[in-house]
N, C-alpha and C positions, 0 to 999 in steps of 0.2 A: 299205679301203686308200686312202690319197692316193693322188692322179693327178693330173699335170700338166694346169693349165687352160690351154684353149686361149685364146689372143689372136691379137687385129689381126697381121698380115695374112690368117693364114687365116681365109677365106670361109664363113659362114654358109651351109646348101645347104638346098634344099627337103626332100631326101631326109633331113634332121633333123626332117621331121614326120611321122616313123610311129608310128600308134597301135600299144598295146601288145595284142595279142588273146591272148596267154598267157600266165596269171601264174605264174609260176616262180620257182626257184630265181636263174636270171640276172637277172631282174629283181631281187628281193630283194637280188641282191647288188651289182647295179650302185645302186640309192637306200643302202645302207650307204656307198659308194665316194664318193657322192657329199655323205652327212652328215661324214664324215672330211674331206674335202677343203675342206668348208663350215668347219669346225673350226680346222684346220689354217691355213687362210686366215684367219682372222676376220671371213667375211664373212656376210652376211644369207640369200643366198637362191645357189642355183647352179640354170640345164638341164642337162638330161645333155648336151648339146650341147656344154655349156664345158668337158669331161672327154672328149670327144672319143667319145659315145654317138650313135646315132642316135633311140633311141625317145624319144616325147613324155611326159618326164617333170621335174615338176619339184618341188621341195626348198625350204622356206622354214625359215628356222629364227625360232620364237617369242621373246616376250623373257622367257618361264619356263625356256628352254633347251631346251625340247622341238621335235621338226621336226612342220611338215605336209606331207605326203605327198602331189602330185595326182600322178595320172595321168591322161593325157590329156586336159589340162585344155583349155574352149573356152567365151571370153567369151559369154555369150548376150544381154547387157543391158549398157550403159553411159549414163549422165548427166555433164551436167557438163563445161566445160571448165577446166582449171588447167596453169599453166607451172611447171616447177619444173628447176631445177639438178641432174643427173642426173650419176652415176658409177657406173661398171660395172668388173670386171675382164677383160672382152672388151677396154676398154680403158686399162689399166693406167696411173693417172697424169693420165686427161683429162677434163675435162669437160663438158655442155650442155647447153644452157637446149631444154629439151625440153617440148610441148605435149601433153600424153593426158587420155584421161576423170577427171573427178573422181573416180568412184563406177563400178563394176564388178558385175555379178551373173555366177557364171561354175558352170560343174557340171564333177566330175571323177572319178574311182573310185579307191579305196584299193588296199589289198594284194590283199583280196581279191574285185575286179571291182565291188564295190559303189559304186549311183552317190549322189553327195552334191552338194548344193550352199553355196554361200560367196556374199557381196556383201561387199565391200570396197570402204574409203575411205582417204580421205588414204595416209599412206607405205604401206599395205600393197597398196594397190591402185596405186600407179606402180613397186612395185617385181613385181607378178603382171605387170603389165601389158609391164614387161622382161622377164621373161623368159619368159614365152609369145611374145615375139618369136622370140626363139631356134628353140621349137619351129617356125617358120614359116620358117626360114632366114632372120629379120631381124636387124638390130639397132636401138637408136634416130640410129644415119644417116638410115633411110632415114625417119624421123618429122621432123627438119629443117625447119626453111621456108628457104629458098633462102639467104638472109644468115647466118643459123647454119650453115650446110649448109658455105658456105663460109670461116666462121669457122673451124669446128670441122676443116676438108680443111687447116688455115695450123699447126692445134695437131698435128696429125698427121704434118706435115712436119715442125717443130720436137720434134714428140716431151718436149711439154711446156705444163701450160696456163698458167707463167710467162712464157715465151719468147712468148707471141703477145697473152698481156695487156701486156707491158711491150717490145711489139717499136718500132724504129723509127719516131715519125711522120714527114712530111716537113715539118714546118713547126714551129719552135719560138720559143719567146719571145725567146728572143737573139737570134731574127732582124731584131728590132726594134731593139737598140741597134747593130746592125751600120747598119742603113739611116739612123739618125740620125748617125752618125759618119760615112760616105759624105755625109749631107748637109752637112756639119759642112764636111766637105773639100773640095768644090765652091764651099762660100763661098769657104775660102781660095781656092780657084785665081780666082775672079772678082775676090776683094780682090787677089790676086797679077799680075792682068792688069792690073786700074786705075788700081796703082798706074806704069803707064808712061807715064799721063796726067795726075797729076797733079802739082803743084809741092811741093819739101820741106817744106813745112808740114804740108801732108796727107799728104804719106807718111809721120811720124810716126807720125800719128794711125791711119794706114791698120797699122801694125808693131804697135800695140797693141791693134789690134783682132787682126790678126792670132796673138796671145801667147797674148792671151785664148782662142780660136777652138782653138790648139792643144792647149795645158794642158787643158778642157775634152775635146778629142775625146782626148786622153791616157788621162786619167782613168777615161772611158769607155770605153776599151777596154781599163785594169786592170780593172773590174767587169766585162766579159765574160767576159775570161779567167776569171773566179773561178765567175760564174754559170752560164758555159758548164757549167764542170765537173760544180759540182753538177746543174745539168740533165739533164746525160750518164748520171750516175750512177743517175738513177733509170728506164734503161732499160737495164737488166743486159744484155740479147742482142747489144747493137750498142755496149758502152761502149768496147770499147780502138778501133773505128773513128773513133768520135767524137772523143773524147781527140785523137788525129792530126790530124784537122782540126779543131778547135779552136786548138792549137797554131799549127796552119798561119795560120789566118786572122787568129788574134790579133799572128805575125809582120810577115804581109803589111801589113797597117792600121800597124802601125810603120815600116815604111821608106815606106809611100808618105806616111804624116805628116813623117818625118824629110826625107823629100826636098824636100817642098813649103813645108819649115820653111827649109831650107837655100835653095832658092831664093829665097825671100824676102828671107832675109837679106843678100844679097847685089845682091839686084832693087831693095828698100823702100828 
């Protein structure tokens, strides 16, 4: 039978690592429950945990199609360290760069009490190695190092691992043509002050300095407006914020050049 797999937010409990000491019919039928759901899902591997079981059982399914069956499985040996990109449907949708053993030696019992052993490597052993968490009341949060820990606490708020790769920086490239055109305008107002000192000849010359000064920071703040956007755009989570002040900024930079243009014209 499928069964609803558990997710985030319900808690992992200790009490999801009871060994099985009678093999039965409930058992039998809870590892069926749990091959259907594997199925159904299209996923690799389930604990009975994720179906909302308490005993330590877990389910892998082979790439012939067939499942292997531990019960009460418990690593005894590992080597190796390796980081790999990790996704579960404890957490539906998210992912993390998570650090476990290479290589695995682990012992566990079949249907019928009898005990076997496994070493696993590469994907089959980071994916035992999820889900004998499970058994433990873990999950791979609590395998984290501190910076991922709190990476992956930003993807979980967002409930998305688009939304926190593509979230907000504070600092963009257009911030650069914003501060060239700020400086662009303080010339003007300096040419705009000297010219109160000096004689019509040079205020000519001061008017087309100033022309040029404008046209230029003009210019510059059509290719923001344009850059911005696209800039904006490639951070989906925060675009229609952006977009508004984009807009805003690109207005503001026009009337304080129109002003400073006007006064001029009038000053020079």
């Amino acid at each position: 039978m499928v069964k609803e797999i558990i997710t985030y937010p319900t808690p992992p409990s200790v009490k999801y690592a009871t060994d099985v000491r009678v093999f039965n019919e409930e058992i039998f039928s809870l590892i069926e429950d749990i091959k259907d759901t594997i199925e159904a899902n299209s996923l690799e591997a389930l604990a009975a945990f994720q179906i909302g079981s308490y005993y330590n059982i877990v389910v892998v399914k082979k790439e012939d199609g067939s499942f292997l069956e531990l019960i009460n499985p418990r690593i005894i040996n590992q080597n190796g360290r390796v980081t790999t990109t990790e996704k579960t449907a404890y957490f539906p949708g998210l992912s993390a760069e998570v650090t476990r053993y290479e290589t695995i030696s682990l012992v566990y019992q079949d249907r019928e009490g009898k005990q076997h052993s496994l070493k696993a490597d590469g994907d089959l052993s980071i994916l035992l190695q999820r889900k004998i968490d499970y058994t433990f009341g873990s999950s791979f949060l609590n395998k984290l190092n501190k910076e991922e820990k709190k990476l992956f606490q930003k993807k979980l708020e967002f409930g998305s691992d688009i939304a926190i790769s593509q979230s907000c920086p504070t600092v963009f490239k257009r911030d650069y043509i914003i501060k060239v055109i700020n400086g662009l305008m303080i010339v003007m107002i300096i040419l705009l002050i000297g010219s109160l000192f000096v004689d019509d000849s040079s205020s000519g010359q001061l008017w087309e300095y100033q022309t040029y000064l404008f046209l230029t920071s003009l210019g510059l703040n059509i290719i923001y407006f344009f850059y911005a956007q696209y800039e904006g755009k490639r951070f989906t989570s925060c675009t229609s914020c952006q977009i508004g002040n984009i807009i805003g900024t690109s207005v503001i930079l026009l009337i304080k050049l129109f002003v400073i243009m006007l006064l001029s014209y009038f000053i020079i």
